[in-house]
N, C-alpha and C positions, 0 to 999 in steps of 0.2 A: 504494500500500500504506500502511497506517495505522502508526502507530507500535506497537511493541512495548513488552506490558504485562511485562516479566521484565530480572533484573538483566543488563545490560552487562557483565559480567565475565572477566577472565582466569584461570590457573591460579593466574599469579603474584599478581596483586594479591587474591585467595580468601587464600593462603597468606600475603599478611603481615597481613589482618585474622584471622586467625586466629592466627595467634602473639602479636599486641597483646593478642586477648581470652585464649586460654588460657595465654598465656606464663608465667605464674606457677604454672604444674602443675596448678592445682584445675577440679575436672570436666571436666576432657578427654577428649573421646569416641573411642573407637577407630578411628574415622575420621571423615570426614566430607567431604560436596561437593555443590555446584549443579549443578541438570540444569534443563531448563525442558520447558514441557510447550508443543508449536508456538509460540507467540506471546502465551498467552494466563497463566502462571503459572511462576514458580523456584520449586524446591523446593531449603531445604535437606535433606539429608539427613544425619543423624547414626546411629553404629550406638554405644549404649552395652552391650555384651557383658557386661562382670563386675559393673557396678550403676551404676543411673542415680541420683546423688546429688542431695537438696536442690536443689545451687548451681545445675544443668545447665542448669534449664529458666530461668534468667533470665540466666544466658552466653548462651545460645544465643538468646533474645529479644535481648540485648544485640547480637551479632553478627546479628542479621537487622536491627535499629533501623541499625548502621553500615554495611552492606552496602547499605540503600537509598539513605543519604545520600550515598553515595560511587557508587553504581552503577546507580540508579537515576531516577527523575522519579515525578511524579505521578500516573501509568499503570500501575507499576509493583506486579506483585501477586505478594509471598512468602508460602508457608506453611515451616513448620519439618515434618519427620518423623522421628519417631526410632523406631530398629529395638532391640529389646532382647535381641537374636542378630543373628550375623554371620553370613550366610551366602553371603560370599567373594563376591568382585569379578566371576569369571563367573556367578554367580545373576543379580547385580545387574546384567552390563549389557546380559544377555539380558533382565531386566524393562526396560531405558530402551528395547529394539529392540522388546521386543511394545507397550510403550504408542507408540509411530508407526509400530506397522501395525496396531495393531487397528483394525476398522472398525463 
């Protein structure tokens, strides 16, 4: 098997890059989490619900820039996605079960 193109990552080590980058309260998104797609792509995912400010989209580049460097190799291929409604945890992980069975 080849190596995988998607970050390495924990819950725990997500959650203290993410406190480094939003710790100071500005553009923090309503949630946010890695899913990978088979082998081949992580997605972060962001859900900014009451307004996607200015600063967000270069947090959240920012956090994907430290996320490779720490979780990552040369293979490894993120995209950012941001949702601008929430719509709650079982939408979302009935979408992560339909994207690995759709055929």
């Amino acid at each position: 098997m080849g190596r995988m193109a998607v970050l390495a990552i924990t819950t725990e080590q997500l959650e203290r890059e993410f406190v480094r980058v939003f710790g100071d309260g500005e553009h923090v998104p309503d949630k946010l989490w890695v899913e990978t797609f088979h082998n081949d792509c992580s997605y972060i995912r962001a859900v900014y619900a009451k307004d996607f400010p200015n600063g967000a989209v270069d947090r959240l580049l920012y956090l994907k820039r430290s996320l490779l460097q720490l979780y990552g190799d040369a293979e490894t291929n993120v995209a950012i996605v941001v949702f601008l409604h929430d719509a709650g945890w079982d939408d979302f992980a009935a979408h992560r079960l339909n994207i690995h069975l759709a055929r």
